[in-house]
ROSE-4610 file (N, C-alpha, C; in Angstrom, 1 decimal, always signed):
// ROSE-4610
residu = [X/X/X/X/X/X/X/X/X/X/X/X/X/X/X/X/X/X/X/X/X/X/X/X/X/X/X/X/X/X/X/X/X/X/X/X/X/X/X/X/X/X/X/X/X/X/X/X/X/X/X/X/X/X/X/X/X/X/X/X/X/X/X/X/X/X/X/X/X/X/X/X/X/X/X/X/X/X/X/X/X/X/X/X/X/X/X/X/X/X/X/X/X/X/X/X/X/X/X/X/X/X/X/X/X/X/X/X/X/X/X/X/X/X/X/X/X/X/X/X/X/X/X/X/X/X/X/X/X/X/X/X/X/X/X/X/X/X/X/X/X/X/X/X/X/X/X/X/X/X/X/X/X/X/X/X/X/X/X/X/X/X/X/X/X/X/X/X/X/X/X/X/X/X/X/X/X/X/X/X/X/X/X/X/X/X/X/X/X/X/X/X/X/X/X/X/X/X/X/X/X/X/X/X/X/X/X/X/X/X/X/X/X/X/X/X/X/X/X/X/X/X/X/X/X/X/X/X/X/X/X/X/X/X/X/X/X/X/X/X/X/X/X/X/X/X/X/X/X/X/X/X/X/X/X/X/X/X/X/X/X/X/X/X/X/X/X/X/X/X/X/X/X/X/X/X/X/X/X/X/X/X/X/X/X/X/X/X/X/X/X/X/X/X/X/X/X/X/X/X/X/X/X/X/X/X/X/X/X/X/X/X/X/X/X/X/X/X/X/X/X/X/X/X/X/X/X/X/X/X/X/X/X/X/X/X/X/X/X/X/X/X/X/X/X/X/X/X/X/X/X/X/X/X/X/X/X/X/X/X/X/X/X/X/X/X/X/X/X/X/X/X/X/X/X/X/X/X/X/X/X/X/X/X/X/X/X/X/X/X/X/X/X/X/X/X/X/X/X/X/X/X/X/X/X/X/X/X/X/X/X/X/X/X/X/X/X/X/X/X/X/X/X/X/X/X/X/X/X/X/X/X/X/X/X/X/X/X/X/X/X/X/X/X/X/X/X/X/X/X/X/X/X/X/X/X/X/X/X/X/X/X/X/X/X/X/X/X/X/X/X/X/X/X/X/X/X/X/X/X/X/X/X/X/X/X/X/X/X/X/X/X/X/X/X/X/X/X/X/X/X/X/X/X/X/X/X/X/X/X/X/X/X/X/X/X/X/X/X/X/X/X/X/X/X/X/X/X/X/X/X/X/X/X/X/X/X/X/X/X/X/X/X/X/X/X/X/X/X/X/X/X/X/X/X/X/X/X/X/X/X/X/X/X/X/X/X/X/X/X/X/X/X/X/X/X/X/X/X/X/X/X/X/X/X/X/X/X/X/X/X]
num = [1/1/1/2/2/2/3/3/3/4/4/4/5/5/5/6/6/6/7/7/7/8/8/8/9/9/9/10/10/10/11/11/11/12/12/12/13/13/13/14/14/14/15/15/15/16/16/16/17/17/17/18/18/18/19/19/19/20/20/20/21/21/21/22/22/22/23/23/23/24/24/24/25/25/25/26/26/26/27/27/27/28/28/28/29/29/29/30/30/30/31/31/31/32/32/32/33/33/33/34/34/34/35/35/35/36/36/36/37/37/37/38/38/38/39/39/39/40/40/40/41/41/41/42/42/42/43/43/43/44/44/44/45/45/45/46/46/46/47/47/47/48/48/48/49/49/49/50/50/50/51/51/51/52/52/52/53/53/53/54/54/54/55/55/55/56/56/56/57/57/57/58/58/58/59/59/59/60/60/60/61/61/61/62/62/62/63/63/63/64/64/64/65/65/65/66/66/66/67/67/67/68/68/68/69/69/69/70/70/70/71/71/71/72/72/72/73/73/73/74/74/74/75/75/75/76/76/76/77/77/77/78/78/78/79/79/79/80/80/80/81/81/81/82/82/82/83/83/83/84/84/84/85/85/85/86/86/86/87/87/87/88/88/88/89/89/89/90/90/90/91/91/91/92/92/92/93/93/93/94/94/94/95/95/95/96/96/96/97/97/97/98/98/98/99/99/99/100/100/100/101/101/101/102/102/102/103/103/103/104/104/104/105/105/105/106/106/106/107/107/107/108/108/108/109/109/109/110/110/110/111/111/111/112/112/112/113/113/113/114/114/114/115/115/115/116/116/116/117/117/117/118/118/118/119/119/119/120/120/120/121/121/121/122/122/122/123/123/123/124/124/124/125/125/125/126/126/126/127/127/127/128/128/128/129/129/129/130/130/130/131/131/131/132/132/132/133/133/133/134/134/134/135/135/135/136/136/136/137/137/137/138/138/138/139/139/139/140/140/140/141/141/141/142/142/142/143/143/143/144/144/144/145/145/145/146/146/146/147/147/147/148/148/148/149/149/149/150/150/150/151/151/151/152/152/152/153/153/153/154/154/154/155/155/155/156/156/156/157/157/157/158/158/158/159/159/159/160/160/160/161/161/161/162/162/162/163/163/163/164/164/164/165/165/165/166/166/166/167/167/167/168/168/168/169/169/169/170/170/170/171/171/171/172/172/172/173/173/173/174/174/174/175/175/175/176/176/176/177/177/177/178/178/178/179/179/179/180/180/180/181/181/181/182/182/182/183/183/183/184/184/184/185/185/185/186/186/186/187/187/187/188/188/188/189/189/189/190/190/190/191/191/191/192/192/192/193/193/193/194/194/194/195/195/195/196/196/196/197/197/197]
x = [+85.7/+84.7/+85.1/+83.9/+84.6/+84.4/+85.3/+85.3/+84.0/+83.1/+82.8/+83.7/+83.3/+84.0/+83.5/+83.9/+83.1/+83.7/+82.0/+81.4/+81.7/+82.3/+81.7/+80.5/+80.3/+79.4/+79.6/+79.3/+79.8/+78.7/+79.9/+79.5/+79.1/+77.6/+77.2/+78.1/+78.2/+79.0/+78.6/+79.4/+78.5/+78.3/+77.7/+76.9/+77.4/+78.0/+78.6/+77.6/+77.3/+75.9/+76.0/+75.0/+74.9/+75.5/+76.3/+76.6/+75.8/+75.2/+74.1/+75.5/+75.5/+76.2/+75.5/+76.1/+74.9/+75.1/+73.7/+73.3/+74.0/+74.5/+75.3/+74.2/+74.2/+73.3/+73.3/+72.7/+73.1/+73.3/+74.3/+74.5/+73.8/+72.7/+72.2/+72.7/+72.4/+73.6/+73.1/+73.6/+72.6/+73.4/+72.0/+72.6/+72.8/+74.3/+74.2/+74.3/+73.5/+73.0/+74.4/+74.9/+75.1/+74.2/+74.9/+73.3/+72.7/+73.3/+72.8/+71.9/+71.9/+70.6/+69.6/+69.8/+68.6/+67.6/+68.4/+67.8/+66.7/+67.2/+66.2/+65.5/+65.2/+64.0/+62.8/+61.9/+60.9/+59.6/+59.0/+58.4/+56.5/+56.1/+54.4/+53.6/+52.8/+52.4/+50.9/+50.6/+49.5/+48.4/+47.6/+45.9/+45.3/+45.4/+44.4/+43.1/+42.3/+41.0/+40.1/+38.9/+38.0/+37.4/+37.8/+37.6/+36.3/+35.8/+34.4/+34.2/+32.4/+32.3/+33.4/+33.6/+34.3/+36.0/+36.2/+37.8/+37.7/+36.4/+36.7/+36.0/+35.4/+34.8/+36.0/+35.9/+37.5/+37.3/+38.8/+38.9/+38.7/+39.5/+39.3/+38.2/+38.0/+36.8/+37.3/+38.1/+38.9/+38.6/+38.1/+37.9/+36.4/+35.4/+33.9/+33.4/+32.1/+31.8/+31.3/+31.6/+31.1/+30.7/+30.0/+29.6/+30.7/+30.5/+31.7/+30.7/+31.4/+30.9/+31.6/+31.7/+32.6/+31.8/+31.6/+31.2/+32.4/+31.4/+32.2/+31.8/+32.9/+31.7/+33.2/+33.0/+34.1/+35.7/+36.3/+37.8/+37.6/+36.9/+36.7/+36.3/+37.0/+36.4/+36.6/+35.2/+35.3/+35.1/+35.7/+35.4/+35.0/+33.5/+32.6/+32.7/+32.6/+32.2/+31.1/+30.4/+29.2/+29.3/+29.0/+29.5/+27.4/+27.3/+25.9/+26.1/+25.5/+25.3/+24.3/+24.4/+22.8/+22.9/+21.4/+20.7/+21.4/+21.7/+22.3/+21.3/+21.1/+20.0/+21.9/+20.8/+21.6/+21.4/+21.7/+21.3/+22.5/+23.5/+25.0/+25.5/+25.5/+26.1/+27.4/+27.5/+29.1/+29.7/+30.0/+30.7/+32.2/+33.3/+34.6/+35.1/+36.0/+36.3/+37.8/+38.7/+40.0/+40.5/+40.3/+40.6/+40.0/+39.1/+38.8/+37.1/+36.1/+34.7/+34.1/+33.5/+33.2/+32.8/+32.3/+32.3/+33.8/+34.1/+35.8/+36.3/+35.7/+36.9/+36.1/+34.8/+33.9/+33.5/+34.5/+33.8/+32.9/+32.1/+31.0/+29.5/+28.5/+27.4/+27.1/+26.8/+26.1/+27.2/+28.4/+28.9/+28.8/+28.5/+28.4/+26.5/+25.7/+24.5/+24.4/+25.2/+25.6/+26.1/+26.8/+27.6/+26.7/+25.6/+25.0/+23.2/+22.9/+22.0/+21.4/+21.7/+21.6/+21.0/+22.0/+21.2/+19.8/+19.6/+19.3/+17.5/+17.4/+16.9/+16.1/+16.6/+15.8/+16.0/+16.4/+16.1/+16.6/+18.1/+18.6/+20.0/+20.2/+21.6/+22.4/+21.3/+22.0/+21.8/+21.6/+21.6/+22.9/+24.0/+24.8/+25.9/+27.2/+28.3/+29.2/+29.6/+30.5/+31.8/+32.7/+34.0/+34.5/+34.8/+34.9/+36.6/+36.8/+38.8/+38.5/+38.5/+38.1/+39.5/+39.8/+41.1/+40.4/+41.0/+40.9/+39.8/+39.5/+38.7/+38.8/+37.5/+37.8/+36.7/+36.7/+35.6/+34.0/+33.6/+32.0/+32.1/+33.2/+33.1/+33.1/+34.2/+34.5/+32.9/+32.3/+31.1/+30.2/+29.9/+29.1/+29.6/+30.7/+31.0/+31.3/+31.0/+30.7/+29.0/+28.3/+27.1/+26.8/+27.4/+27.5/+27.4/+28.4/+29.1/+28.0/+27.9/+26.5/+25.5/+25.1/+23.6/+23.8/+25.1/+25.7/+25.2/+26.5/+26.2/+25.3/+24.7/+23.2/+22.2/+22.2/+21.7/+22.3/+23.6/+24.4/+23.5/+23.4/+22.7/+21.2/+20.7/+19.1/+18.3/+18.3/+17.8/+16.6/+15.7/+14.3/+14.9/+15.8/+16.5/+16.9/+16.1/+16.9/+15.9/+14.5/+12.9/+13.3/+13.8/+14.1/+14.9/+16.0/+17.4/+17.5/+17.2/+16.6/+16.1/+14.8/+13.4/+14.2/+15.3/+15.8/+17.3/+18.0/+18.7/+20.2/+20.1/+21.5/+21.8/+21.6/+22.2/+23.4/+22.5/+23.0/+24.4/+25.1/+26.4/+26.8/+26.8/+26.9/+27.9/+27.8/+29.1/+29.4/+28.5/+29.2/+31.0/+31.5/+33.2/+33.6/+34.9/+35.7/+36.1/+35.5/+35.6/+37.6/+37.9/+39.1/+39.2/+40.6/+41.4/+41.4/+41.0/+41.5/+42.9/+43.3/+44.3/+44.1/+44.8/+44.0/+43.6/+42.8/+41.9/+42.1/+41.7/+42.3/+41.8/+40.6/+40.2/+39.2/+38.7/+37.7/+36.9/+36.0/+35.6/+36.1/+36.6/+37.0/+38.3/+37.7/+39.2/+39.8/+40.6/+41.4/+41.0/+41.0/+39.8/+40.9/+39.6/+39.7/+40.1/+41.8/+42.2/+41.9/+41.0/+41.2/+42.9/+43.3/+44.4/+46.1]
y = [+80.0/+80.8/+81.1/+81.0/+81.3/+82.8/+83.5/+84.7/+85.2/+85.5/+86.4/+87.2/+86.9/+87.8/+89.2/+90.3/+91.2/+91.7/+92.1/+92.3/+93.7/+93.9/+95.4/+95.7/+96.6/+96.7/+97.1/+96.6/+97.1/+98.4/+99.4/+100.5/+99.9/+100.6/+100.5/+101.0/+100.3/+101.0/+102.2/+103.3/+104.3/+104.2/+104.6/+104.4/+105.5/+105.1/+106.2/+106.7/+107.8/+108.8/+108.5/+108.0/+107.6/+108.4/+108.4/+109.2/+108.5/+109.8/+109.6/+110.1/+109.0/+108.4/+109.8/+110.7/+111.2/+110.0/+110.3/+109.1/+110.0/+109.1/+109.5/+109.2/+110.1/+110.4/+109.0/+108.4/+107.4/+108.1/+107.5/+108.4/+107.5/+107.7/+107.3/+107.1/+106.2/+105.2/+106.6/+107.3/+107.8/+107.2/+106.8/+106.4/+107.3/+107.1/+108.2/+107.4/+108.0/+107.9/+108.7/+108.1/+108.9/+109.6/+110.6/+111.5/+111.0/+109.7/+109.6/+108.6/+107.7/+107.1/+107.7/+108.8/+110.2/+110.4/+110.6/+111.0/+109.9/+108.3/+107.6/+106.8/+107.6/+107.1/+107.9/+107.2/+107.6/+108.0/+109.0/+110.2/+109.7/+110.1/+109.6/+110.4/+109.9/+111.5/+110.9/+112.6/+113.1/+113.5/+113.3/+113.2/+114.6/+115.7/+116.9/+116.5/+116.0/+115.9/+115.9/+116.3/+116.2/+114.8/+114.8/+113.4/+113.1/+111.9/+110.9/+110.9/+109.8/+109.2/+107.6/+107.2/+106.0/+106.1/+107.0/+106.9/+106.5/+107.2/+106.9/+105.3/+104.8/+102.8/+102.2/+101.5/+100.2/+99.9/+99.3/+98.8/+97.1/+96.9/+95.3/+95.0/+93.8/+93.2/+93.3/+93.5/+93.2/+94.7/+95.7/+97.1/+97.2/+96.1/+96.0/+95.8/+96.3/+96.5/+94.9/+94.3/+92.8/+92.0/+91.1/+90.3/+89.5/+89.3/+88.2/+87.3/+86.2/+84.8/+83.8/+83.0/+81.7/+80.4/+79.3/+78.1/+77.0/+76.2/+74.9/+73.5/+72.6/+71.0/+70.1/+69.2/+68.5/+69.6/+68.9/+69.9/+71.2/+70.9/+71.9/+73.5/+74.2/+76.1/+76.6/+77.0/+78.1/+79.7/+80.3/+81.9/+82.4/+82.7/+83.2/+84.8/+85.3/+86.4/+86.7/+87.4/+87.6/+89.0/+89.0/+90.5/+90.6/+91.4/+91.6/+92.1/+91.2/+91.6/+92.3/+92.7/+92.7/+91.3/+91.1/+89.5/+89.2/+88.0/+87.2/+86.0/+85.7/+84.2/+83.2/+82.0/+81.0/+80.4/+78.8/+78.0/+77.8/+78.7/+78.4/+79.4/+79.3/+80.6/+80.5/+82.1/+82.2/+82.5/+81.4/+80.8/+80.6/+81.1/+80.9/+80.2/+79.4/+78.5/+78.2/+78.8/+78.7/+79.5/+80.3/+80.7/+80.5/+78.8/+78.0/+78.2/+78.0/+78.1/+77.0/+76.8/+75.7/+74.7/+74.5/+73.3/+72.5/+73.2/+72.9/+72.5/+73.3/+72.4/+71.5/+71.2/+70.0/+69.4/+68.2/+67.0/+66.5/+66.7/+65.6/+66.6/+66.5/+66.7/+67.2/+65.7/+66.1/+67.3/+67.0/+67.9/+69.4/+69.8/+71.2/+71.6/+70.4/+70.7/+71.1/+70.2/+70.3/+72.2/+72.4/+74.1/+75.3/+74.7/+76.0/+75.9/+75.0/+74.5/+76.0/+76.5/+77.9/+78.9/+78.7/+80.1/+79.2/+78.3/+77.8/+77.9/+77.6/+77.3/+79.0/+80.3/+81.5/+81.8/+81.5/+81.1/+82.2/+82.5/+83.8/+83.2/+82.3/+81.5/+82.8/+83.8/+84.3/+86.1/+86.0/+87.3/+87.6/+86.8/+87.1/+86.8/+87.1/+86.2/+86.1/+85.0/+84.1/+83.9/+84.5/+84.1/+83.9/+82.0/+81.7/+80.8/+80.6/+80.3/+78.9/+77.9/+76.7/+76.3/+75.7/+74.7/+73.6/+72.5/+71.4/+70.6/+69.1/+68.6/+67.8/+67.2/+66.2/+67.0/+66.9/+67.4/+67.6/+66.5/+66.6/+67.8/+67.6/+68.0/+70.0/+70.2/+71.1/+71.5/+70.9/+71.5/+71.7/+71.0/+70.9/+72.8/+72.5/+74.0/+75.4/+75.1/+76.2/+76.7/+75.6/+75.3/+76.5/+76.2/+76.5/+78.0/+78.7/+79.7/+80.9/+79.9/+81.2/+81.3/+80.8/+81.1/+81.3/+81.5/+82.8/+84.1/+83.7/+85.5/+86.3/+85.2/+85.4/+86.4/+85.5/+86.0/+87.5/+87.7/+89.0/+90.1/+89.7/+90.3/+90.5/+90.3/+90.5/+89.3/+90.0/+88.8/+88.1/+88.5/+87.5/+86.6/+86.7/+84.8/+84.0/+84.4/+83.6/+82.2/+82.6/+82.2/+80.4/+80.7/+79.8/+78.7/+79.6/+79.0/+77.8/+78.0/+77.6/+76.3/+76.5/+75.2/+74.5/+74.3/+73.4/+73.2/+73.9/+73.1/+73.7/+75.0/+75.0/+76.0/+76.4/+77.6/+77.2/+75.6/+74.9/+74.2/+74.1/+73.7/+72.5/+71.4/+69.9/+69.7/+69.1/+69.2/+67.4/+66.6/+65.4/+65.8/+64.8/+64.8/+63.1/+62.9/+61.8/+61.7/+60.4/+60.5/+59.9/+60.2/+60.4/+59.0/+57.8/+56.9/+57.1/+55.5/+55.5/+54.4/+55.0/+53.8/+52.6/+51.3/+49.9/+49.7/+50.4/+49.8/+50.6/+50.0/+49.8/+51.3/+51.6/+52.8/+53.6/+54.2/+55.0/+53.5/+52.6/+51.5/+50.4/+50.2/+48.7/+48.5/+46.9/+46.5/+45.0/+44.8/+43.9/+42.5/+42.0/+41.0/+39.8/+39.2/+38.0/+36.9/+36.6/+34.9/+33.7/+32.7/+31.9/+30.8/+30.9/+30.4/+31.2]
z = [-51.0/-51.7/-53.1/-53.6/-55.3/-55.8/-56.4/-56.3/-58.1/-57.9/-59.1/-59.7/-60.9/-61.8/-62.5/-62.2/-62.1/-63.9/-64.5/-65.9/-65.9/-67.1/-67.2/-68.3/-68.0/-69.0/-70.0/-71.2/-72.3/-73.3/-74.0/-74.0/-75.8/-76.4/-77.5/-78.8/-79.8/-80.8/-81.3/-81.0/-81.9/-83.5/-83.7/-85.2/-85.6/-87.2/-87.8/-89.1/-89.2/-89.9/-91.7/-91.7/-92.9/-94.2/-95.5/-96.5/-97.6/-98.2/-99.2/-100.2/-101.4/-102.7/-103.6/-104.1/-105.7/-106.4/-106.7/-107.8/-109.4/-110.2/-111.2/-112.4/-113.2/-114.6/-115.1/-115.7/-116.9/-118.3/-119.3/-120.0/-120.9/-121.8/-122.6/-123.9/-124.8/-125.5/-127.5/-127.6/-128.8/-130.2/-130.8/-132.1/-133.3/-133.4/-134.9/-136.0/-137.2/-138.4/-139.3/-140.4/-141.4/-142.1/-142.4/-143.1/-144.3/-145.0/-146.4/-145.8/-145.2/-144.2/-143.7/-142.9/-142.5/-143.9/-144.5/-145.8/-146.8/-146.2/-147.2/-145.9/-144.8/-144.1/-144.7/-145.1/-145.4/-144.4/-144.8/-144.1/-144.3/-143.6/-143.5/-144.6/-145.3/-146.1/-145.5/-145.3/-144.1/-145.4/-145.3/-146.5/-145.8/-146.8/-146.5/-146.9/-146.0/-145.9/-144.8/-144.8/-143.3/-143.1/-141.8/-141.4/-141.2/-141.2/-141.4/-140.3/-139.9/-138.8/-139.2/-140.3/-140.8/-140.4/-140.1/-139.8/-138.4/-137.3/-136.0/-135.4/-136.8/-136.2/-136.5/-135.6/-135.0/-136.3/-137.2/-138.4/-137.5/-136.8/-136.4/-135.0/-135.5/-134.0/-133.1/-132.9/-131.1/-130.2/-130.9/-130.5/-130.6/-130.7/-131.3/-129.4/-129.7/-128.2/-128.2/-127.3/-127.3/-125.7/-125.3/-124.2/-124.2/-123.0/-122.5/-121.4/-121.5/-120.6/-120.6/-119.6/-119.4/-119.6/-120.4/-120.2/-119.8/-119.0/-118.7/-118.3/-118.9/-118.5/-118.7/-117.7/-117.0/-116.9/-117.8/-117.8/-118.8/-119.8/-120.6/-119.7/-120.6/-120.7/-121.8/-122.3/-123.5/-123.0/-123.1/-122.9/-124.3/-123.9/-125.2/-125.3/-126.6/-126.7/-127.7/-127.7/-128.4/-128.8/-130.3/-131.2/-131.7/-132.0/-132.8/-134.2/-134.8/-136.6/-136.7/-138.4/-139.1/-139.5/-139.4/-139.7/-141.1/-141.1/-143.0/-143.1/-144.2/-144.3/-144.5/-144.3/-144.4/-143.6/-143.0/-141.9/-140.9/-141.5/-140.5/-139.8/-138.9/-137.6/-137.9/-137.4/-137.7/-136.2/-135.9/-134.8/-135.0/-134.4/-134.7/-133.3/-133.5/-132.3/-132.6/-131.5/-131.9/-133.2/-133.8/-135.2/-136.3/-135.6/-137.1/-137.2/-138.3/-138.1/-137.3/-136.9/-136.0/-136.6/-137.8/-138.0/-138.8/-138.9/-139.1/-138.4/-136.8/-135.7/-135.0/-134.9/-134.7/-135.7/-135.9/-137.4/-137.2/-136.6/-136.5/-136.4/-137.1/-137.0/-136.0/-135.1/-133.6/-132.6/-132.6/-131.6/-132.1/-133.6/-134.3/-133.6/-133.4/-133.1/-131.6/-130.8/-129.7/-129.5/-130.2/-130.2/-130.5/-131.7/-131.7/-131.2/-130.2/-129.7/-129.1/-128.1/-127.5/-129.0/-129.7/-130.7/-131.5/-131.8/-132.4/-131.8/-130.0/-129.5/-129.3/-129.4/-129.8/-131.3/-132.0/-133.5/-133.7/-133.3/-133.5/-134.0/-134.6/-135.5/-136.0/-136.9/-138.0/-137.3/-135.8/-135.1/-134.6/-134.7/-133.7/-134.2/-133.7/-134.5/-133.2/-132.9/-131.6/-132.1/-130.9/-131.1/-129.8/-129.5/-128.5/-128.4/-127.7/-127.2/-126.2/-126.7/-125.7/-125.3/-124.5/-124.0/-122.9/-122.9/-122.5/-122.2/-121.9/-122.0/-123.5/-123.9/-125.1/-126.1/-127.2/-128.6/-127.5/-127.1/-126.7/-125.5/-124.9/-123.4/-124.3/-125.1/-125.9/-126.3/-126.6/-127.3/-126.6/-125.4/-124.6/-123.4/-123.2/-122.4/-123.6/-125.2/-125.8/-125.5/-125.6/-125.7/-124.3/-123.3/-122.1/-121.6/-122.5/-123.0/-123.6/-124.6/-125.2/-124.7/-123.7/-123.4/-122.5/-121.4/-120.6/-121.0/-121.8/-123.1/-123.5/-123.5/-124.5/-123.0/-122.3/-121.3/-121.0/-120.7/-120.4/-121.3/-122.5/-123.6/-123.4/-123.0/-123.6/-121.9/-120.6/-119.5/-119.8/-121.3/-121.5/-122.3/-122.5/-123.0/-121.9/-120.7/-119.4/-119.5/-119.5/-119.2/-119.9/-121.5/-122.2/-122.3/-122.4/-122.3/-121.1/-119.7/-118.1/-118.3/-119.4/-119.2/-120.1/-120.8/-121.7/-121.1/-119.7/-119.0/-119.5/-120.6/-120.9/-120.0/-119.2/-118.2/-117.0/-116.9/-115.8/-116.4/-115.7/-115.7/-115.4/-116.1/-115.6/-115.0/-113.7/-112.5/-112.6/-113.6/-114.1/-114.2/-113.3/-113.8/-113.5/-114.0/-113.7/-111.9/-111.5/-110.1/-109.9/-108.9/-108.9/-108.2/-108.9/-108.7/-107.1/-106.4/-105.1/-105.3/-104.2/-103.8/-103.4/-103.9/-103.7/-105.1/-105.6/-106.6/-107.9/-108.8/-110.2/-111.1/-110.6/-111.0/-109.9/-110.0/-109.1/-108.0/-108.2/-107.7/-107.9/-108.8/-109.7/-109.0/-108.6/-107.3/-108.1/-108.0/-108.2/-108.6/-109.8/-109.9/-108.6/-107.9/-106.7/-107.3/-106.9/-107.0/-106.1/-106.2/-105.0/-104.8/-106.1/-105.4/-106.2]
């Protein structure tokens, strides 16, 4: 017979009670100045006068109450923003794209016609001033998703530019893209031209 071997049971380790560490100050690093240094920092000089409504308007655009909208067409995205002027004569919108005025950063005629198509189309060119941030895609695709952009905007602004904008197709977002390379074949369809021998 084979004998078992008898187990004992084993007793749990007691756990020894946690010691909370004081957390030690950090001693903050302070810089001293010689005094002839103290002395040629120069001090703010504060203007005794009553303040304007002109002190409290944002000096820069970036604090300007403005619309926002996204256009887009193939890879391209422009993220539009739309500021409101008083009206200027002239036949050129002031459109900024990338930093640059738009026809500066579109060389060509038609893709500058292509960009300001939307304002052009409520004959409000010289109502508005656009400052839009495009990345990727190619020039047309670029102009075509600014194009895209403002008459988002436009709409955010004012919904009886919707009626318009709609019947001429710029609202819609062309979901034309590059069909993607299969495997086997040379591009999207295009297969391997056939050797007979």
């Amino acid at each position: 017979m084979v004998k078992e071997k008898e187990t004992k049971p084993k007793k749990p380790a007691a756990r020894k009670p946690a010691v909370k560490k004081p957390i030690k100050p950090r001693k903050e690093e302070i810089l001293e100045l010689p005094m002839e240094e103290i002395k040629n920092i120069p001090t703010a000089v504060v203007e005794d006068r009553e303040l304007t409504e002109a002190d409290f308007e944002p000096k820069d655009k970036k604090n300007k109450r403005y619309y926002e909208a996204v256009g887009r067409r193939k890879t391209a995205i422009a993220r539009v923003r739309l500021l409101t002027i008083k009206p200027f004569e002239g036949d050129e919108g002031r459109i900024t794209v990338n930093g640059k005025p738009y026809r500066q950063y579109f060389t060509t005629m038609e893709l500058c016609q292509i960009a300001e198509a939307s304002l052009r189309r409520l004959k409000s060119l010289n109502r508005f001033e656009i400052v839009a941030k495009i990345k990727g895609g190619g020039a047309h695709a670029q102009a075509e998703a600014l194009r895209h952009g403002i008459a988002r905007v436009l709409v955010d602004f004012n919904i009886d530019f919707r009626k318009k904008l709609k019947k001429v197709g710029y609202l819609k977002r062309d979901p034309r893209a590059k069909e993607r390379k299969k495997y086997g074949l040379k591009k999207a369809r295009r297969a391997p031209q056939w050797a007979k021998r």
